[in-house]
C-alpha positions as MATLAB code, in Angstrom:
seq = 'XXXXXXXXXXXXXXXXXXXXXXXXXXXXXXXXXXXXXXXXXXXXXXXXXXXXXXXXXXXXXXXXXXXXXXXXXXXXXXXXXXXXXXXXXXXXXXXXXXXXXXXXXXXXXXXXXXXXXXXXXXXXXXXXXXXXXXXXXXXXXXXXXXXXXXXXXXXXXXXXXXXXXXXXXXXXXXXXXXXXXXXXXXXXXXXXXXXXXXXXXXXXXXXXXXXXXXXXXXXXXXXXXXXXXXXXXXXXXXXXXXXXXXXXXXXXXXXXXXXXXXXXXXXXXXXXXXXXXXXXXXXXXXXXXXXXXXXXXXXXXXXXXXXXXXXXXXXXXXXXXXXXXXXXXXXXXXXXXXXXXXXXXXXXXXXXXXXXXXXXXXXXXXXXXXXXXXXXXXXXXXXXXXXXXXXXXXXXXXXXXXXX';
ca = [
      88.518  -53.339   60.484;
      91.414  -50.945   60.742;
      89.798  -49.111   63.423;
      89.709  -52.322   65.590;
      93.212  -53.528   64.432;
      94.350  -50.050   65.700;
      92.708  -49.938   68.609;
      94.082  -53.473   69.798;
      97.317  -51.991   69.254;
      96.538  -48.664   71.269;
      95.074  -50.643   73.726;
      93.153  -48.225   76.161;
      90.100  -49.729   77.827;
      86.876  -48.392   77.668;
      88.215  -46.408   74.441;
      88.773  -46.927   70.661;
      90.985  -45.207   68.074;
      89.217  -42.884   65.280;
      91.940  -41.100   63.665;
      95.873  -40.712   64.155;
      97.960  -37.838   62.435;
     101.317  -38.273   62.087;
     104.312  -35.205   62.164;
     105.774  -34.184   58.865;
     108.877  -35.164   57.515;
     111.581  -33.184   58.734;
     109.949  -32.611   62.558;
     112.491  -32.647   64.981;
     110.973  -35.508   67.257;
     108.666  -37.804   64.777;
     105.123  -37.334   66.485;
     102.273  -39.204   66.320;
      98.586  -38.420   67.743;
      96.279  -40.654   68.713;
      92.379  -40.044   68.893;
      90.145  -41.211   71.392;
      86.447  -42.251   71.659;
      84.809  -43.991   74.544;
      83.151  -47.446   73.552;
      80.417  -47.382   76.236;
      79.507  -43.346   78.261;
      80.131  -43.952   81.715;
      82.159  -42.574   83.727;
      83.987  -43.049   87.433;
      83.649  -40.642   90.624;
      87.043  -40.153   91.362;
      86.011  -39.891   95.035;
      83.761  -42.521   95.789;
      84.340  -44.671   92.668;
      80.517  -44.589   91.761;
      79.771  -44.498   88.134;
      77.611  -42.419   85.997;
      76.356  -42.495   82.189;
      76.010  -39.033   82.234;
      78.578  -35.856   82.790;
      78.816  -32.255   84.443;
      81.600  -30.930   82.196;
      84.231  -32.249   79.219;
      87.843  -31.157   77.927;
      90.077  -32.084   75.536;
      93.414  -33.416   77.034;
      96.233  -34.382   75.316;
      98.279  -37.206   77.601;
     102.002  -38.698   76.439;
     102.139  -42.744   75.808;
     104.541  -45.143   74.918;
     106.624  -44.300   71.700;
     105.581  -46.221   68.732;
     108.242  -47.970   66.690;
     109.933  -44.211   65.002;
     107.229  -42.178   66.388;
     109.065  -41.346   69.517;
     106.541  -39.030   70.766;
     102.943  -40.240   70.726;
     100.066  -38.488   72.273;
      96.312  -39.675   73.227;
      93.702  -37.255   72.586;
      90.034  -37.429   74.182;
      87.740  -35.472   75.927;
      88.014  -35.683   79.537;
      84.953  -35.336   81.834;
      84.049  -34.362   85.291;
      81.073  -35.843   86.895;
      77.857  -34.360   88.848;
      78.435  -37.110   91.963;
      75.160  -37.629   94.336;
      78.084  -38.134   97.381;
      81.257  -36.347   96.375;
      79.402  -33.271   93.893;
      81.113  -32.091   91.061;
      84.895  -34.531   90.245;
      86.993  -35.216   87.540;
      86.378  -38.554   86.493;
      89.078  -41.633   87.637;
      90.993  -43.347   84.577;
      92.670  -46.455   85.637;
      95.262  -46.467   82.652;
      95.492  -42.583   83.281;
      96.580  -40.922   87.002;
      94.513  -38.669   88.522;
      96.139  -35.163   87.775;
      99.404  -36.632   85.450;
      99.529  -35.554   81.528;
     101.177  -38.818   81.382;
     100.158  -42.145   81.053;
     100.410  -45.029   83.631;
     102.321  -47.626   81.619;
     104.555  -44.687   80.047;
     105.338  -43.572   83.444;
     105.942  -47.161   84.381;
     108.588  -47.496   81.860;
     110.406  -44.156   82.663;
     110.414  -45.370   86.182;
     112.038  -48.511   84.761;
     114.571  -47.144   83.029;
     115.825  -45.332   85.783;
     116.745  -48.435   87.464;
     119.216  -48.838   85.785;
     122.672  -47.441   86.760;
     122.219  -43.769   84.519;
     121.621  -40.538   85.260;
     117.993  -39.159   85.334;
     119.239  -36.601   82.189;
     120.123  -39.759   79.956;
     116.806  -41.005   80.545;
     114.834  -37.671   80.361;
     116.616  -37.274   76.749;
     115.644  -40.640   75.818;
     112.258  -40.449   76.725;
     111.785  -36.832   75.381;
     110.833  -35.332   79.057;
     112.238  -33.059   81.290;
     114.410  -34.393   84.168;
     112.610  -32.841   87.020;
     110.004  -34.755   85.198;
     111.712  -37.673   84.965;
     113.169  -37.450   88.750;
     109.584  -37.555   89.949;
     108.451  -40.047   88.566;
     111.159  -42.398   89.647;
     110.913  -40.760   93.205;
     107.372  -42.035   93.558;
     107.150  -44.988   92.192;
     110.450  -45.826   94.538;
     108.513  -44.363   97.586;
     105.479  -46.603   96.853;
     107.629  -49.703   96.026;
     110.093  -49.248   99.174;
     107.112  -47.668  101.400;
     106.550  -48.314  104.310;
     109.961  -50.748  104.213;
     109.551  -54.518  105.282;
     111.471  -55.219  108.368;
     109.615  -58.604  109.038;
     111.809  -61.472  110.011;
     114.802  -59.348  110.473;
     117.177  -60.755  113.104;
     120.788  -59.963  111.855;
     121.563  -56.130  110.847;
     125.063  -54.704  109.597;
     125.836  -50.852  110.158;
     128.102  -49.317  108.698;
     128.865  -45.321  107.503;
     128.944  -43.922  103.316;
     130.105  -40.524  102.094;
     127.211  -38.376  101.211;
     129.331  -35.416  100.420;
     133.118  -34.167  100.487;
     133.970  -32.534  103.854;
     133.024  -35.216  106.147;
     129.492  -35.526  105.400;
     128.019  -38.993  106.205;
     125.584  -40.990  106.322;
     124.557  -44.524  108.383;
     123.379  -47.661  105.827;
     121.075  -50.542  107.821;
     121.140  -53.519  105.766;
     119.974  -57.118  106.912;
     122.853  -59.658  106.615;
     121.452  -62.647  105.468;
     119.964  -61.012  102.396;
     122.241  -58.326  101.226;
     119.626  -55.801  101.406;
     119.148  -52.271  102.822;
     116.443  -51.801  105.171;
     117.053  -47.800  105.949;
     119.423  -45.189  105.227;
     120.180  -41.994  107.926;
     121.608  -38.967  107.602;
     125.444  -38.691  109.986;
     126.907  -41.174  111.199;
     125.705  -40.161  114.962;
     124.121  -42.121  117.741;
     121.028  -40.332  117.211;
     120.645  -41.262  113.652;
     121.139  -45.434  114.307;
     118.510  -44.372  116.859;
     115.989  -42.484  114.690;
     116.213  -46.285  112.833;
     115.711  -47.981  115.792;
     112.768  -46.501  116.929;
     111.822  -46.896  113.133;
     112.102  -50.470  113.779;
     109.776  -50.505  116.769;
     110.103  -52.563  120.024;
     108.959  -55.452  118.774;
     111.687  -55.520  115.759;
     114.259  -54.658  118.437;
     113.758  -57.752  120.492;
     113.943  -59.699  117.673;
     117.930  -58.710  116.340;
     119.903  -61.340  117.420;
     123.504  -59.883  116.104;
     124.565  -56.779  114.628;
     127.991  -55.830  112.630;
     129.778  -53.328  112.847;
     133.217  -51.703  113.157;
     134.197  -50.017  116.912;
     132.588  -47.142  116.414;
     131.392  -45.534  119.935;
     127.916  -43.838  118.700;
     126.766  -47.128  116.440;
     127.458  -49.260  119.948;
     125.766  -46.966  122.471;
     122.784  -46.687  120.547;
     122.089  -50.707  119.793;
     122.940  -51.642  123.691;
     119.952  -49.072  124.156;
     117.627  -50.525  121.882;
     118.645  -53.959  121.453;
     120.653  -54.676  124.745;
     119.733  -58.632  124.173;
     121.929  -58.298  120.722;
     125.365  -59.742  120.398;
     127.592  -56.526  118.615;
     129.964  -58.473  116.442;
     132.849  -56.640  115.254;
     133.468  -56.363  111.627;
     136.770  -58.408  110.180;
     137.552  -55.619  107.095;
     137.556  -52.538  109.843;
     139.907  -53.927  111.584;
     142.323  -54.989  109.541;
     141.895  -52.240  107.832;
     142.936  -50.588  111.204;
     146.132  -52.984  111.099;
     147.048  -51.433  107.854;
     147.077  -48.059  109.383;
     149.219  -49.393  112.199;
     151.528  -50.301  109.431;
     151.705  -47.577  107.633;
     152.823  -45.470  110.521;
     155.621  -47.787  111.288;
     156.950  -47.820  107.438;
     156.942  -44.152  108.298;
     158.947  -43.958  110.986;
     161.230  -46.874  109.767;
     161.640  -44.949  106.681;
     162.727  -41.658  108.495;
     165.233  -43.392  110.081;
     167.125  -45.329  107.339;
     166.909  -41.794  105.602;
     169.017  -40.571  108.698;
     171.301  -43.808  108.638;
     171.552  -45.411  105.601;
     170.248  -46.217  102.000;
     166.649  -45.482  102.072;
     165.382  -46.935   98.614;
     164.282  -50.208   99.424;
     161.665  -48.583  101.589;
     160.331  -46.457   97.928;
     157.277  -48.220   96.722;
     156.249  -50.622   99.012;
     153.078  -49.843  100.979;
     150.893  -51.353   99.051;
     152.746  -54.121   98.864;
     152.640  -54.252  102.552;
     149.266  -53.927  102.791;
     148.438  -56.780  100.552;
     147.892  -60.566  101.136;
     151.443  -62.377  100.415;
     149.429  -64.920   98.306;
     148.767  -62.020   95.810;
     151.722  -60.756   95.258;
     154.381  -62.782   92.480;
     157.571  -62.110   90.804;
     159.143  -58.522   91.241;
     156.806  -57.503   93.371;
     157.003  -60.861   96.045;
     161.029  -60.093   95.258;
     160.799  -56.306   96.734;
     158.318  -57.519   99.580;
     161.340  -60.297  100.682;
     163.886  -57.574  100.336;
     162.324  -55.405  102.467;
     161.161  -57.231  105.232;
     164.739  -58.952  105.468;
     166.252  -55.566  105.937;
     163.770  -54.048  108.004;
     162.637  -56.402  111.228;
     160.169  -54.206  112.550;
     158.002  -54.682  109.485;
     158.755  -58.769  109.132;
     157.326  -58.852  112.486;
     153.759  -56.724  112.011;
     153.652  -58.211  108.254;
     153.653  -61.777  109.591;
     151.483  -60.714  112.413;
     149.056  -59.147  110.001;
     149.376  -62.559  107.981;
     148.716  -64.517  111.401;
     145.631  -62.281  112.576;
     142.834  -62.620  109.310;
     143.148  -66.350  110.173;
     141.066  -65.792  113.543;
     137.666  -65.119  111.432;
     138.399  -69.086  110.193;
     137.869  -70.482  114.044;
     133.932  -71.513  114.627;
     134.626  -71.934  118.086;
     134.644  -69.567  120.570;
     136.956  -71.092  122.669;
     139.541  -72.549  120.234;
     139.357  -68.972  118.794;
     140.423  -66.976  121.894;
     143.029  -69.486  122.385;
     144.616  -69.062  119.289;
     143.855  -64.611  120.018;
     145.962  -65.165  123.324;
     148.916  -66.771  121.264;
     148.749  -63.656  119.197;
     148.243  -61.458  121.358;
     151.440  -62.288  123.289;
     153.517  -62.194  120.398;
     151.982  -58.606  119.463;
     153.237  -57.405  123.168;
     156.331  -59.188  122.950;
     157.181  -57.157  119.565;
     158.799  -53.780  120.892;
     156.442  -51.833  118.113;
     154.890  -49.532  120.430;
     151.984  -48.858  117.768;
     151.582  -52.961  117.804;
     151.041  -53.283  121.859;
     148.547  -50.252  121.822;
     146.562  -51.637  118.577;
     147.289  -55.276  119.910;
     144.526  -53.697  123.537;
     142.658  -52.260  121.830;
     141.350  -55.516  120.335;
     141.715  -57.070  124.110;
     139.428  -54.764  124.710;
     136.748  -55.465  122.616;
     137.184  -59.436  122.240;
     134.021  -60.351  123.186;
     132.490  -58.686  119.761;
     135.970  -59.654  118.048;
     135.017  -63.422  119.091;
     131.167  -63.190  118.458;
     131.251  -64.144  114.878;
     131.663  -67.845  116.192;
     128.600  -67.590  116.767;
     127.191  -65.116  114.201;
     129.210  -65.556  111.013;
     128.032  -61.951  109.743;
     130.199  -59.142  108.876;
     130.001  -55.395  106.628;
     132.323  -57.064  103.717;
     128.734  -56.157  101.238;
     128.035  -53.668  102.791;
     131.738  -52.197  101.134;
     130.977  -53.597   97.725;
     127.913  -51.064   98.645;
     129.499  -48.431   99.250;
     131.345  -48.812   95.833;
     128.039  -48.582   94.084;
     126.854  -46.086   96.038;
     129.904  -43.950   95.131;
     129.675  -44.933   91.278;
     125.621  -43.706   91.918;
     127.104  -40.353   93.058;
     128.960  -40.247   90.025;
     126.674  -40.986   87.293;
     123.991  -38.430   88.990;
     126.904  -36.057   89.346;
     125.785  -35.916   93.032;
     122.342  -35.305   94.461;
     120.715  -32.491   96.245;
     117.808  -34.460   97.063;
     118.583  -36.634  100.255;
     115.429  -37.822  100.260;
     115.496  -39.473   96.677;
     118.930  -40.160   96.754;
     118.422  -42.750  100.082;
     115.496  -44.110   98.169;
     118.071  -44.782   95.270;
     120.465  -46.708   97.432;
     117.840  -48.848   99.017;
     116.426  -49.428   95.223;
     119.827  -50.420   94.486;
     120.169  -52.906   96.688;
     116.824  -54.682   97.119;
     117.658  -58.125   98.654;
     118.159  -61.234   96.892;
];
């Protein structure tokens, strides 16, 4: 009765428990070892999957499982066979709760794998689990390759691009994720032409006809290669890149506003405020909307391109192309009418590339995840203390961010 009660609890098919031995008191990692017997001899051709009631060779092997309750470390023991196969000749014999060459069981792997899911480093969970973290990385490297592998790109028609850091010094990489479901598709190393290529090609001709819209900010490299692949695509230019491009048209004209009242006057009600500038007036109160006022009555140059930068993140609110460029012209107009010579040239640049500025009438899409991304890829980075793996770390990122 105890033997069956145990083995219930062991749960291995095709096996029973005979005897378990448990570590002393006082053993660093409470240990407990499980023994095996088979309830009926046969035995599986790990080649052909034929099976046979007799053997060619045995071993003992000693495999990890799941911990049970204090006994953190628990190990199967049972004698492990190769068979004399009529088709394949002599093979070890195929376990289905045990893979082929691993000294580690399925459903314990399947846990570590599990584990690492979560937002920790590989170390945490290698201490946890008693392992070592090469171990550890492994196994969550291939059971992330056969879950992500080969990736899904069926029914794809709306893609946003945009770039991550990989490393310090201007190492990037390109992040494809489809729009509509918040999840990435592929990940590339640089932020080249090439490497929005290499996924394009990835994605086949058939996949290519298929993308309706992509978004993206104006970078040169990620336009040239999806008129290439995708010429039938509309490119629609991302709302946070370019207002983020605003802010740096801002920022040089506090500059230069602030050299100047150095020169001329009092210089201190310039101290402190770029942020402020940068920020929507609706989130800023007390003090703070009290400095913003002060500055922008002394300082009409920065009024202007504040209320300007105000007036522009309303265009994204028009659903009609029309009423939309309208209401662009208006701006536009009052941009060149400004006298801020950093204003007129930012103010044709976005003349310039209207037609993708305008296309999210029709294709409300944009890379605004795809930065909440980026955050989580950066607090990835910092958990794993970095990765030197490129491989597994793009794996992690499109684990992390598996669709809804």
């Amino acid at each position: 009765m105890y033997r069956d009660d145990v083995s219930k609890l062991v749960c291995i098919p095709g096996f029973y428990v005979t005897e378990t031995t448990f570590s002393e008191l006082g053993h660093k990692v409470p240990t407990v070892h499980i023994y095996l017997n088979r309830d009926i001899p046969q035995y599986c051709c790990s080649g052909c999957g034929q099976y046979y009631f007799t053997y060619y060779d045995a071993h003992k092997l000693q495999v990890r499982d799941l911990p049970y309750g204090k006994w953190k470390k628990s190990y199967l023991v049972f004698n492990k066979v190769r068979v004399q196969c009529n088709t394949c000749g002599v093979k070890i014999e195929k376990l289905d709760w045990l893979p082929l060459w691993s000294r580690l069981t399925k459903r314990f792997e399947e846990e570590v794998a599990r584990e690492c899911r979560l937002l920790q480093s590989i170390r945490d969970v290698a201490k946890r689990c008693h392992l070592d973290w090469k171990t550890v990385k492994e196994i969550d490297k291939t059971y992330l390759a056969a879950e992500l592998n080969p990736p899904d790109f069926s029914g794809v028609t709306c893609l946003a691009v945009d770039e991550f850091a990989i490393k310090k010094h201007h190492k990037y990489g390109t992040v494809i994720s489809e729009a509509a479901r918040c999840r990435v598709l592929w990940v590339e190393k640089n932020r080249t032409q090439r490497a929005l290529e290499r996924f394009y090609r990835r994605l086949g001709k058939k996949g290519c006809r298929q993308i309706e819209a992509v978004a993206m900010d104006m970078w040169e490299s990620y336009q040239r290669a999806t008129r290439k692949y995708c010429p039938q695509a509309d490119i629609v230019y991302d709302q946070f890149h370019i207002l983020q491009n605003y802010s740096k048209v801002i920022n040089k004209v506090r500059n230069e506003e602030y050299r100047k009242a150095r020169k001329e006057s009092d210089a201190t009600v310039f101290k402190g405020t770029k942020y402020l500038l940068l920020a929507r007036r609706a989130n800023i109160r007390g003090k703070k909307r009290a400095r913003l006022d002060e500055l922008l009555k002394a300082n009409q140059f920065l009024s202007t391109l504040y209320i300007l930068k105000e007036d522009l993140s309303h265009l994204w609110d028009y659903r009609y192309e029309k009423v939309a460029q309208k209401w662009f012209d208006d701006w536009y107009q009052k941009a060149m009418s400004s006298g801020i010579d950093a204003l007129q040239k930012f103010a044709e640049s976005l003349a310039g590339h209207l037609d993708g500025i305008l296309a999210h009438c029709r294709y409300p899409i944009n890379t605004s995840f795809l930065e909440g991304m980026n955050n989580k890829i950066k607090v990835l980075k910092r958990v794993a203390f970095g990765f030197n793996d490129e491989e597994y770390f793009f794996l992690k990122i499109r684990g992390l961010f598996m669709g809804k």
